[in-house]
Each structure stands twice: as structure tokens, then as C-alpha cells.
py3Dmol code that shows the C-alpha trace and the ligand (Angstrom):
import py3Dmol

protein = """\
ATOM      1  CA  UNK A   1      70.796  11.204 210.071  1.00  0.00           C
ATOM      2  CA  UNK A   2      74.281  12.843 211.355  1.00  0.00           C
ATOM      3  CA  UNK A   3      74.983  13.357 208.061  1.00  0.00           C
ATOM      4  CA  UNK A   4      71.620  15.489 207.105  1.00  0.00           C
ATOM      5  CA  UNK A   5      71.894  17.389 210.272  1.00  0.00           C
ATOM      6  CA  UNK A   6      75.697  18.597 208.984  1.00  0.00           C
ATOM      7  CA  UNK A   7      74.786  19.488 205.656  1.00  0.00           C
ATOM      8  CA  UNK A   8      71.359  21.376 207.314  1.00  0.00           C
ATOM      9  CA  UNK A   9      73.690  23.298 208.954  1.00  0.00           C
ATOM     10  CA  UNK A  10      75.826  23.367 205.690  1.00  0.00           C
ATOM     11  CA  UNK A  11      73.331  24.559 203.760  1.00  0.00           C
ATOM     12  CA  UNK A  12      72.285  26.988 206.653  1.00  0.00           C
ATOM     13  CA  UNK A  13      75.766  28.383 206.656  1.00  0.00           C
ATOM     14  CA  UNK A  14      75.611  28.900 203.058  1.00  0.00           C
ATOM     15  CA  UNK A  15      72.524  30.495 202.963  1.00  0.00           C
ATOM     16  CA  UNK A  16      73.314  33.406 205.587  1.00  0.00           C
ATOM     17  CA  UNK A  17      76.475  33.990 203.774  1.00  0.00           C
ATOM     18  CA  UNK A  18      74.911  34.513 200.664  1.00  0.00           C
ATOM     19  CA  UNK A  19      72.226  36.750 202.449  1.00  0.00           C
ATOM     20  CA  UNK A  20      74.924  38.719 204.332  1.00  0.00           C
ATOM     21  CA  UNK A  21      76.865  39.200 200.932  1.00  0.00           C
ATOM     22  CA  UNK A  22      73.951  40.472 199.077  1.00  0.00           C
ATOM     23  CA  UNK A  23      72.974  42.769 201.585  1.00  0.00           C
ATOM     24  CA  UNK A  24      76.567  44.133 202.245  1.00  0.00           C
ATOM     25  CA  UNK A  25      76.636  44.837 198.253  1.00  0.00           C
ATOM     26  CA  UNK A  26      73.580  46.704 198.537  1.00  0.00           C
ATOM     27  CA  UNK A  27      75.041  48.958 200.789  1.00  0.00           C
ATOM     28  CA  UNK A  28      78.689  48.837 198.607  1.00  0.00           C
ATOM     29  CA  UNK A  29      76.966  49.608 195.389  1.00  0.00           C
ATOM     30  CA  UNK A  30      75.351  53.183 197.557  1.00  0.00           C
ATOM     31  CA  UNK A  31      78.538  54.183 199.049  1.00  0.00           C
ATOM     32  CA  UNK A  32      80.367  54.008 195.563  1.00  0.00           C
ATOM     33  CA  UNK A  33      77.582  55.817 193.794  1.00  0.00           C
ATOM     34  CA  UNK A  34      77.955  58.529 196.666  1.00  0.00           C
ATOM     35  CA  UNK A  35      81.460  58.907 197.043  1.00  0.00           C
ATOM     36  CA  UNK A  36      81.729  59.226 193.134  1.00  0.00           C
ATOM     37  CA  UNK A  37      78.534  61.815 193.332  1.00  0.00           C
ATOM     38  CA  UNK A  38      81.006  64.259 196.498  1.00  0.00           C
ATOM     39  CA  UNK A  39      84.205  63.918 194.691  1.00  0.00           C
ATOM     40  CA  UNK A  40      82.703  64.755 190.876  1.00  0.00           C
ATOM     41  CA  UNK A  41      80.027  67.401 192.236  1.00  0.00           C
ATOM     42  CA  UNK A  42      77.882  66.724 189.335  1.00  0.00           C
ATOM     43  CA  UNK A  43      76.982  70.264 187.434  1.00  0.00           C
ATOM     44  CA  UNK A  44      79.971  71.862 187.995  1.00  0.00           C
ATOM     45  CA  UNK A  45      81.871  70.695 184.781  1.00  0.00           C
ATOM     46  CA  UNK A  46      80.289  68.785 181.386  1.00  0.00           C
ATOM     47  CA  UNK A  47      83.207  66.377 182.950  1.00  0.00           C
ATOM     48  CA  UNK A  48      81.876  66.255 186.049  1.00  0.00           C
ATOM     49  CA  UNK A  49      78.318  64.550 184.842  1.00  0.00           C
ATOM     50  CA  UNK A  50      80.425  61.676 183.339  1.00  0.00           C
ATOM     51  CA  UNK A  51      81.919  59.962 186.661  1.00  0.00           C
ATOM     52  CA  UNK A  52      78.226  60.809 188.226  1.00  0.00           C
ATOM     53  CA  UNK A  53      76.129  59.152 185.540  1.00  0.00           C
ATOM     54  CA  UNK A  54      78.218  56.040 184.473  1.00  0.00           C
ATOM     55  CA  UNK A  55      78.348  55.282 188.390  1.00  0.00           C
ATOM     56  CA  UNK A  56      74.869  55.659 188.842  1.00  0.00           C
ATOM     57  CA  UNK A  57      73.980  53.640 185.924  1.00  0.00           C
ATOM     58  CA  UNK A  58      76.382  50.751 186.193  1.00  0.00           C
ATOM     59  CA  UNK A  59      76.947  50.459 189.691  1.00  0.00           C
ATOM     60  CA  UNK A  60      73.583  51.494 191.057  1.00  0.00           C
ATOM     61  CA  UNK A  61      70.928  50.457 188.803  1.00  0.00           C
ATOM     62  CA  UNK A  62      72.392  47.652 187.273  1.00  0.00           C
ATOM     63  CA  UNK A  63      73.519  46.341 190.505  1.00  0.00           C
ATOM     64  CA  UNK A  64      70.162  46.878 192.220  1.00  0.00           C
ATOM     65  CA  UNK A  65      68.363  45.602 188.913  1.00  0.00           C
ATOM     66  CA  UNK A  66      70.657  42.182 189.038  1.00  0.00           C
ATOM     67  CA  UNK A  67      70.221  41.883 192.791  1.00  0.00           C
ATOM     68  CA  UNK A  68      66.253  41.935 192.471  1.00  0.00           C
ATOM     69  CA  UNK A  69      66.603  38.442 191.145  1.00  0.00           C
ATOM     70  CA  UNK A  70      68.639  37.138 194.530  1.00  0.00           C
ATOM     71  CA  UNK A  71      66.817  34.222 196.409  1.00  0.00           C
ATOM     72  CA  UNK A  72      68.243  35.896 199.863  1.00  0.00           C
ATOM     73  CA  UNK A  73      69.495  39.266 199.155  1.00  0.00           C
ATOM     74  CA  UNK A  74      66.203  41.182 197.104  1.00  0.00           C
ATOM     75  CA  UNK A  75      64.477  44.085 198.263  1.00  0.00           C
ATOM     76  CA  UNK A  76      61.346  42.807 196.658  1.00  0.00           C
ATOM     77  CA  UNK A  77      62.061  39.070 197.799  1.00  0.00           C
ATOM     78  CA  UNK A  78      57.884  37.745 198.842  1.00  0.00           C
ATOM     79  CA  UNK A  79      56.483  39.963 195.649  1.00  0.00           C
ATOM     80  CA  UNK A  80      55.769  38.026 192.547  1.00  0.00           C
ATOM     81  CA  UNK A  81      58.335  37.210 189.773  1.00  0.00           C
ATOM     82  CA  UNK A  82      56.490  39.530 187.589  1.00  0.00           C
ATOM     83  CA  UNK A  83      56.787  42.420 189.648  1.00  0.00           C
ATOM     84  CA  UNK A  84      60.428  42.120 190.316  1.00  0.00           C
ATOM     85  CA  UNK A  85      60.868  41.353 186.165  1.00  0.00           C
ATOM     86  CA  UNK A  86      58.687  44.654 185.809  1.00  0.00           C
ATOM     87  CA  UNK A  87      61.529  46.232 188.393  1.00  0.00           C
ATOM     88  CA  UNK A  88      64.392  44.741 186.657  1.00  0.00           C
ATOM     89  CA  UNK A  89      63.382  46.190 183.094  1.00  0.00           C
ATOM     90  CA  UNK A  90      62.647  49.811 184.610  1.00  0.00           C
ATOM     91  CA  UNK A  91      65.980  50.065 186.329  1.00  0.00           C
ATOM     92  CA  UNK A  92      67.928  48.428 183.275  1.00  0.00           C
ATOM     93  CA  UNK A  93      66.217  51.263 181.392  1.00  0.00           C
ATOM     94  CA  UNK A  94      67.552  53.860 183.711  1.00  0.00           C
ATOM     95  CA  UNK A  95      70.792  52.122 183.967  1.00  0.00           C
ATOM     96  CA  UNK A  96      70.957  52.558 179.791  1.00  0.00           C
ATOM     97  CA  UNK A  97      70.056  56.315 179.743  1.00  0.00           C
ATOM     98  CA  UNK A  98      72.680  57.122 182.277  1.00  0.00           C
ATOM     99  CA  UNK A  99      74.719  54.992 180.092  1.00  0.00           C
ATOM    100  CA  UNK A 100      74.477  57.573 177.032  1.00  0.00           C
ATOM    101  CA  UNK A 101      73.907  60.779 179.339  1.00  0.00           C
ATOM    102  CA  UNK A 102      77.850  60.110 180.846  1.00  0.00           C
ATOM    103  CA  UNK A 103      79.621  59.031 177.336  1.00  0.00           C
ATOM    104  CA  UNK A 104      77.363  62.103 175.577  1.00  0.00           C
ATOM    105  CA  UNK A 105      79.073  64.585 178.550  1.00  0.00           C
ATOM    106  CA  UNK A 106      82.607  63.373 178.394  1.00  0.00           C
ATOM    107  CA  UNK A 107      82.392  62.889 174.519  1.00  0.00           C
ATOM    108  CA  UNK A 108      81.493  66.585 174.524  1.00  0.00           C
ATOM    109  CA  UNK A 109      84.158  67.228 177.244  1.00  0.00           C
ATOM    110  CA  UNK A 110      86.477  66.108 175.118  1.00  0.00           C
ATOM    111  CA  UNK A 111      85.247  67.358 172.010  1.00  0.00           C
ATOM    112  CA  UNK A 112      85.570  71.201 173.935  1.00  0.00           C
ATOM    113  CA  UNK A 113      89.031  70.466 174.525  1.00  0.00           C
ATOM    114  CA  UNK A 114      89.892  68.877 170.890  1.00  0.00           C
ATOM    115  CA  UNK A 115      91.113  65.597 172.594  1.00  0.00           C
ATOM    116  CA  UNK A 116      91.184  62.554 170.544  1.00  0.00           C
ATOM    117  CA  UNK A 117      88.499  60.220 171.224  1.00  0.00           C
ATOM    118  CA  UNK A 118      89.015  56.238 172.809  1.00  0.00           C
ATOM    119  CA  UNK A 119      92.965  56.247 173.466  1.00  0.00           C
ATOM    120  CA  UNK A 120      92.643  54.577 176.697  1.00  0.00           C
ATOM    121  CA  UNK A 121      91.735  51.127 178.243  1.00  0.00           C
ATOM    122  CA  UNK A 122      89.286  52.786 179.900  1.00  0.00           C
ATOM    123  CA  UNK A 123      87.559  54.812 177.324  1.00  0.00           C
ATOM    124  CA  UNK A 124      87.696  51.793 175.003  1.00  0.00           C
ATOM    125  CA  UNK A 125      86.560  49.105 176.986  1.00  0.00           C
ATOM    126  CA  UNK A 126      83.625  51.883 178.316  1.00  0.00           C
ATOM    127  CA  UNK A 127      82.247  52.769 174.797  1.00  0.00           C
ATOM    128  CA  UNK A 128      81.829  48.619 174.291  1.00  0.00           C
ATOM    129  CA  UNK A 129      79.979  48.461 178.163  1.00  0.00           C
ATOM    130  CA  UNK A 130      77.595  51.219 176.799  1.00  0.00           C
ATOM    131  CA  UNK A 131      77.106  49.647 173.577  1.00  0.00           C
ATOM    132  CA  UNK A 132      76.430  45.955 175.512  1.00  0.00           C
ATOM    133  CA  UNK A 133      74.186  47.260 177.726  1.00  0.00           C
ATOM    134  CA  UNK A 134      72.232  49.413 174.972  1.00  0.00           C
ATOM    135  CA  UNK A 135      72.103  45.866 172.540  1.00  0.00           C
ATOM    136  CA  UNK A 136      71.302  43.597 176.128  1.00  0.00           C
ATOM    137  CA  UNK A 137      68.320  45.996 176.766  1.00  0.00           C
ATOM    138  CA  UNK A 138      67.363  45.700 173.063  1.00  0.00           C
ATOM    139  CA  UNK A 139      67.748  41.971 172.970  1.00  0.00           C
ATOM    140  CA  UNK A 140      65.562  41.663 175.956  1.00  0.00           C
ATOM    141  CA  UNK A 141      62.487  43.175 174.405  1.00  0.00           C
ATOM    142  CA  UNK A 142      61.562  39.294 173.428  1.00  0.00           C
ATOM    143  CA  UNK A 143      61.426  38.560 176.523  1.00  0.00           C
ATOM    144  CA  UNK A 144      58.246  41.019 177.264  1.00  0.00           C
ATOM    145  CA  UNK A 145      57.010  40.026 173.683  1.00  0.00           C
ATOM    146  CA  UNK A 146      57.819  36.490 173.427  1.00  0.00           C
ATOM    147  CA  UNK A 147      56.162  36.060 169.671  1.00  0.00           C
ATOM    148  CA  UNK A 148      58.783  38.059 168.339  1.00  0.00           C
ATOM    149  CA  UNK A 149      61.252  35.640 168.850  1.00  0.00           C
ATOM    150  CA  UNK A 150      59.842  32.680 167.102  1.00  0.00           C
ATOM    151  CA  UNK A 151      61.565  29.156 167.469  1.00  0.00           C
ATOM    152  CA  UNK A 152      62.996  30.043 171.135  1.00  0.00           C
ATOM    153  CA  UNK A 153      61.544  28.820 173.925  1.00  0.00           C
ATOM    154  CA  UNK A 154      60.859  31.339 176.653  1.00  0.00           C
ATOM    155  CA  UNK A 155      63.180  29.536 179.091  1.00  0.00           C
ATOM    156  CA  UNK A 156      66.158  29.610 176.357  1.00  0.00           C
ATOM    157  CA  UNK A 157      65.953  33.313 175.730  1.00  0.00           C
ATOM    158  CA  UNK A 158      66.133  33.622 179.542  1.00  0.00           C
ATOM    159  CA  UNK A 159      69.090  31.820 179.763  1.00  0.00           C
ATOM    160  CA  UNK A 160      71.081  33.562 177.024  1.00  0.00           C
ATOM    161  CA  UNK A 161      69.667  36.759 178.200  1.00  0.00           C
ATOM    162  CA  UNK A 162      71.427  36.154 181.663  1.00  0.00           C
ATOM    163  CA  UNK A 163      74.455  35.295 180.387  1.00  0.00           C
ATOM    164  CA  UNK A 164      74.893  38.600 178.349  1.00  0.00           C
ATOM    165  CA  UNK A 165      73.963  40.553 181.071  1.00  0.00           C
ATOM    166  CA  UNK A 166      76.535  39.317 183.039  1.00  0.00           C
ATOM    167  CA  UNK A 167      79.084  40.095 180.274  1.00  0.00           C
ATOM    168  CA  UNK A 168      77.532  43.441 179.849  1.00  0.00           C
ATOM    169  CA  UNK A 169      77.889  43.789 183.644  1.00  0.00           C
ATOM    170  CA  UNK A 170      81.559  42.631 183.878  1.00  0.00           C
ATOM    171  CA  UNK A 171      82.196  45.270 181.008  1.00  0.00           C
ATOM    172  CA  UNK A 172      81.081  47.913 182.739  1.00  0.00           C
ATOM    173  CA  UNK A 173      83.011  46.581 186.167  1.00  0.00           C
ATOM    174  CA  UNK A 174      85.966  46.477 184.244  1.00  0.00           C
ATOM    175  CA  UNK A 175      85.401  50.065 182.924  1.00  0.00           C
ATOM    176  CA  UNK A 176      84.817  51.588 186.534  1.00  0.00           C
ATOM    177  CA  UNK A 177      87.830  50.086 187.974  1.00  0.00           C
ATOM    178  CA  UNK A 178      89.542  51.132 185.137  1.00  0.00           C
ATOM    179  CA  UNK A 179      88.411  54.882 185.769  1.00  0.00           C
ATOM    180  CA  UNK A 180      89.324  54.523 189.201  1.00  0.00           C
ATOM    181  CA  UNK A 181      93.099  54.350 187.770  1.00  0.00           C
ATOM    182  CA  UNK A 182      92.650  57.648 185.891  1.00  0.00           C
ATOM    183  CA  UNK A 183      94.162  61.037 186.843  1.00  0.00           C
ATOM    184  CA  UNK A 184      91.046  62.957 187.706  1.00  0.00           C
ATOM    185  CA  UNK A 185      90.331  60.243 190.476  1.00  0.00           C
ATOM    186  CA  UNK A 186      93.509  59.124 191.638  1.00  0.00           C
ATOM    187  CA  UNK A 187      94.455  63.375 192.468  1.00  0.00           C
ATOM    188  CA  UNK A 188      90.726  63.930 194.088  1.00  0.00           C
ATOM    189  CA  UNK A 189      90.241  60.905 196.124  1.00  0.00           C
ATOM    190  CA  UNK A 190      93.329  60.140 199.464  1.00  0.00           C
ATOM    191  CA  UNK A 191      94.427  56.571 199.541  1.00  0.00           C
ATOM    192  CA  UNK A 192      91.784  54.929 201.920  1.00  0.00           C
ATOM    193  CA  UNK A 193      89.047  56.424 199.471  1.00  0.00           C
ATOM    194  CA  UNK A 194      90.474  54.511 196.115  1.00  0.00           C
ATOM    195  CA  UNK A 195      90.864  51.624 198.268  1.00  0.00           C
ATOM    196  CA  UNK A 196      86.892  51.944 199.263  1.00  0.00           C
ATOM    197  CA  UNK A 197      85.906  52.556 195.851  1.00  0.00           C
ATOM    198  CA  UNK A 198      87.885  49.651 193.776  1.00  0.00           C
ATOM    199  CA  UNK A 199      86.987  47.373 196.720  1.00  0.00           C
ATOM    200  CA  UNK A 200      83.187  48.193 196.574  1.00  0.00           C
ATOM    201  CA  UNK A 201      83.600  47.594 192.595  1.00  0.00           C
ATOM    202  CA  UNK A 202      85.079  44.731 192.803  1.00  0.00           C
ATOM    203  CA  UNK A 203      82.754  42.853 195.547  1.00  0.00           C
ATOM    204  CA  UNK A 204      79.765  43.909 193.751  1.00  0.00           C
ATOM    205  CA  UNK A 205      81.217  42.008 190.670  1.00  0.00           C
ATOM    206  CA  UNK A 206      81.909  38.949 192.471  1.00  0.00           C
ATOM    207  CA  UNK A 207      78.499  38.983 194.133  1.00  0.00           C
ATOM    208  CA  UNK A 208      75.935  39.327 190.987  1.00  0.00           C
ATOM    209  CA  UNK A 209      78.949  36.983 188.994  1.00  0.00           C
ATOM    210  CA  UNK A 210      78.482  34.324 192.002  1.00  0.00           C
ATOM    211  CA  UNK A 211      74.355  35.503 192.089  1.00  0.00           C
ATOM    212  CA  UNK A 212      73.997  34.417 187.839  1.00  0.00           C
ATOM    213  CA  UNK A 213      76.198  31.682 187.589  1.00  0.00           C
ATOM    214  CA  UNK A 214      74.193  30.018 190.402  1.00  0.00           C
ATOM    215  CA  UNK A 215      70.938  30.313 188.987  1.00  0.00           C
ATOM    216  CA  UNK A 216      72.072  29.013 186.053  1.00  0.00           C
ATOM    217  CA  UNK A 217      74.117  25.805 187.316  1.00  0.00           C
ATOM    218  CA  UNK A 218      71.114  25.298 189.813  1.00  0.00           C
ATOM    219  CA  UNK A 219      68.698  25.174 186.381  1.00  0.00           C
ATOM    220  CA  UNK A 220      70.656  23.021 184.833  1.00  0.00           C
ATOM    221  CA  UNK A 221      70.873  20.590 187.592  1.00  0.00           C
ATOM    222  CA  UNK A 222      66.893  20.768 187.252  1.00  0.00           C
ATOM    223  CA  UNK A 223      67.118  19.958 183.854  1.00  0.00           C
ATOM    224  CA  UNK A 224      69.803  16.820 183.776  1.00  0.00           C
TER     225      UNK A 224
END
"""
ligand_1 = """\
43
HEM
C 81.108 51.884 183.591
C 81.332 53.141 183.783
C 82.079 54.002 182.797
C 82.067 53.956 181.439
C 81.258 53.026 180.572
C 82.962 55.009 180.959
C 83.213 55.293 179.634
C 84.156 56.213 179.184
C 84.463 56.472 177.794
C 83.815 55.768 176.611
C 85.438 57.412 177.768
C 86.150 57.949 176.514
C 85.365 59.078 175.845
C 86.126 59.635 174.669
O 87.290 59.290 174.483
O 85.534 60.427 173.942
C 85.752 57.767 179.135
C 86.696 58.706 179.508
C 87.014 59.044 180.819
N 86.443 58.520 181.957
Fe 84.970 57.116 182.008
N 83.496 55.652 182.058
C 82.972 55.079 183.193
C 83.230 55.442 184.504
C 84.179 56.385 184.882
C 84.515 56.706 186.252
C 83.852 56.070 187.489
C 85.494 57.654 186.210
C 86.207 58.315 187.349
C 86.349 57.784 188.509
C 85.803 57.922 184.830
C 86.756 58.815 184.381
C 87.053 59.078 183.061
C 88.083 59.985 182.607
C 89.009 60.790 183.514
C 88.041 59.984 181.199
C 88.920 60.803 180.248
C 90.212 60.119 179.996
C 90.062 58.855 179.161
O 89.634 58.912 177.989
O 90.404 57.784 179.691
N 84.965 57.144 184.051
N 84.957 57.028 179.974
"""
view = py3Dmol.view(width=600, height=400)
view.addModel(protein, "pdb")
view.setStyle({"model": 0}, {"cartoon": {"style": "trace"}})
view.addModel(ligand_1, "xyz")
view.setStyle({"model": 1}, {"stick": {}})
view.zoomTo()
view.show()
């Protein structure tokens, strides 16, 4: 009896921390996307559009689109899994056209000011984000029409599905913190803002990686 009380409260504890974590990432995954949007003052430069868009697109639409899927922390938590699926898919296509919109402008940047193409981390590990996210959104389209993925069961494609999202996601993580190191942001943002912005990045990362690996381990307790 003692025993069931403690891990009530256990579980209790756990819960609210998960709650308070996925509502805290709400709010980090804003205040990146905004500081990024008053530092790069979209429209001013073809580079300017690049910070604005990728940020947008991986931090705030693929966050929010990953986060519609958490037991404690989703805006559209008592609606119907099919709504919040119908969500997900409309934000992960917004999240992909932002995607190509910011590697189209800084391609182009750089293309104005004849610099070669994918020399850094950054760059490099970006153009593979974009691509993962482009091929995840493709690979997904099964899961809408499940006959044209014959032989795999519906709950199999799910699975696989949510483990390449959260590599696609990680990608992109990595790619943002790595633009966080470049010159453009390290001269426009003070010390306290970089701090803000890789710290934001980061705990968003750790949330939806905590968020998908949970779902899936809790599954496959189901299953055993
Ligand atoms: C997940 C989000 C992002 C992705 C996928 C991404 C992708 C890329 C790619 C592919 C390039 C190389 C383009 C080329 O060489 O033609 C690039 C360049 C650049 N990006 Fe990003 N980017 C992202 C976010 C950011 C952010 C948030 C910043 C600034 C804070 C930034 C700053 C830069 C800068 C300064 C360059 C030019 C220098 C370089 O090639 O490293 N990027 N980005």
C-alpha cells in the first residue's frame, strides 16, 4: 500500500515534469524563432530570409508538429488522434517548404557573391537536414495511403516513421546550433543572446528526443 502511494506520487512527479518541460519548450521554440526573425530582419538581404526560414521551419513547425503528439504537453491534447495526425502533416509540410525557401535564398546568396557552395559543418550537415526532412515527408505519404505500402503493417510504418523523424529532427538541431557558431550571428547577437538561443536549441532537442523515445519504449513494453 506504502509502496503504491510512493510511486503515485512518483509517477505524479513525473508527469508534471514532463508537462512543465513541454510547455516551457513551447515557449523556447517561439522565443528562438523571434529572436532569429529581430536579429536577421527578414527582407532586407536574400541572406537575411535564410536564418528566418530555416528557424521557422525547423525550430517552429517541426517542434510544434512533434509536440502535438505529447501525452501532457499538446495544444490539441482532448481532440482526436486524427485531428492532431491531420495537424502534424500540415505543419511538417510547412516545416519542408521553409526548408527549401532558406537553402534556395542562401544558395542564391552565395551564388551572388561567387562563394563556393557546402565548405562548412554547418552548410553540410544543413543540406542533409533539408534533404531528411524532404525524403521523411515523402516516406510518410504511406502512412495517409496505407495500400501503397504493401506487406507493412500500419503500426510498423509508424514506428520507423518516428524514428526518422527524430533523426531528421536531430539533423536539423545540429545544423541550428551549428549556425549559431557562424560569423553573421556570433557579431549580431551580445553574449546573453547566443546563450538564449543555443540553450533554447538545445532543450527543445532533448524534449521531443525524450518525447519519441518514450512512446516508443512505452509500445514496446505493450508489445513484450
Ligand atoms: C536547420 C536550420 C538550418 C539549415 C538546414 C541550414 C542550412 C545551410 C546550408 C545548406 C548552408 C550552405 C549553403 C551553401 O553553401 O550554398 C548554410 C549556410 C549558412 N547558414 Fe545556415 N542553415 C540553418 C540555420 C541557420 C541559422 C539559424 C543561421 C544563423 C544563425 C545560419 C547561418 C548561415 C550562414 C552564416 C551561412 C553561410 C556560411 C556557411 O556556409 O556556413 N543558418 N546554411
Amino acid at each position: 500500500m506504502l509502496l503504491n502511494k510512493e510511486s503515485g506520487s512518483e509517477l505524479r512527479i513525473y508527469g508534471c515534469t514532463r508537462a512543465a518541460s513541454a510547455a516551457l519548450s513551447h515557449c523556447a521554440c517561439i522565443v528562438f524563432t523571434v529572436t532569429i526573425a529581430l536579429l536577421s530582419r527578414p527582407g532586407t538581404s536574400w541572406f537575411s530570409w535564410h536564418p528566418f526560414f530555416m528557424t521557422l521551419g525547423f525550430s517552429f513547425f517541426m517542434t510544434e508538429a512533434i509536440l502535438l503528439f505529447s501525452p501532457r504537453g499538446s495544444p490539441l491534447k482532448t481532440l482526436p488522434h486524427k485531428t492532431k495526425s491531420r495537424a502534424h502533416w500540415i505543419l511538417q509540410c510547412l516545416c519542408v517548404t521553409c526548408a527549401i525557401l532558406g537553402l534556395a535564398a542562401i544558395v542564391y546568396n552565395k551564388h551572388l557573391s561567387g562563394k563556393p557552395h557546402f565548405t562548412s559543418w554547418h552548410g553540410l550537415l544543413g543540406v542533409i537536414a533539408v534533404c531528411a526532412v524532404a525524403l521523411q515527408s515523402l516516406a510518410a505519404v504511406p502512412l495517409i495511403y496505407h495500400s501503397l505500402a504493401k506487406g507493412w503493417s500500419l503500426a510498423k510504418l509508424k514506428r520507423y516513421h518516428a524514428a526518422t523523424g527524430l533523426v531528421a529532427y536531430l539533423l536539423g538541431s545540429g545544423s541550428l546550433l551549428l549556425g549559431l557558431r557562424s560569423a553573421w550571428f556570433t557579431g549580431s547577437a551580445g553574449e546573453h543572446t547566443w546563450y538564449l538561443a543555443a540553450a533554447c536549441c538545445a532543450f527543445n532537442a532533448l524534449v521531443v528526443m525524450n518525447q519519441v523515445s518514450s512512446a516508443y519504449t512505452a509500445k514496446k513494453r505493450l508489445q513484450s
